[in-house]
N, C-alpha and C positions, 0 to 999 in steps of 0.2 A: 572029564575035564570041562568045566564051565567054560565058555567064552567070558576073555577081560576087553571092556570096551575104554580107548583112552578119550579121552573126554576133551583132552588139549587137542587131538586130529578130530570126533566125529564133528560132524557136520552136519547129521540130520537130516542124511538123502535118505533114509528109510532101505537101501539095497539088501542090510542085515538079515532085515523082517521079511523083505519080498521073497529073499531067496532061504530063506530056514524051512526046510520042514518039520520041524516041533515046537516052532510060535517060541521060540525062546523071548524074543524080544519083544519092547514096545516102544516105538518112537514119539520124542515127543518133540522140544528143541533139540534133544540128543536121542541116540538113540540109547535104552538102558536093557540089561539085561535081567527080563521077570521070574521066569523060569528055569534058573539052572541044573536042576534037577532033570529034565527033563532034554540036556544035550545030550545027544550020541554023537559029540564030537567029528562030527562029519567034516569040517571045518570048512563048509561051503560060505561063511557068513568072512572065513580070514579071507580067502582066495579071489571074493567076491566085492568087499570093502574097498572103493576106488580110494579113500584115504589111508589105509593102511593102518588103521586105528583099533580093528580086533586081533586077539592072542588068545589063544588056549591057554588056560591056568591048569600046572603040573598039581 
């Protein structure tokens, strides 16, 4: 399951990125998600999000 990043919460603290380990993302103004393929839904990037702005896509 991808991470869904909402775009009306991120902010562009980069926390996503810092805390992923498989680089899913890249921030830029926002943060976006490059690599979906490549989540093992860990979901350190929802738990971790001070905006509450990532979800796991079913």
């Amino acid at each position: 399951m991808p991470p869904k990043v909402d775009m009306d919460k991120c902010t562009g603290c980069g926390t996503c990125a810092d805390v992923c380990p498989n680089e899913v993302f890249e921030v830029d103004d926002k943060s976006q998600v490059v690599r979906p393929d490549d989540c093992s839904s860990c979901e350190q990037c929802v738990s971790e999000c001070p905006e509450e702005a990532i979800t796991l896509e079913d």
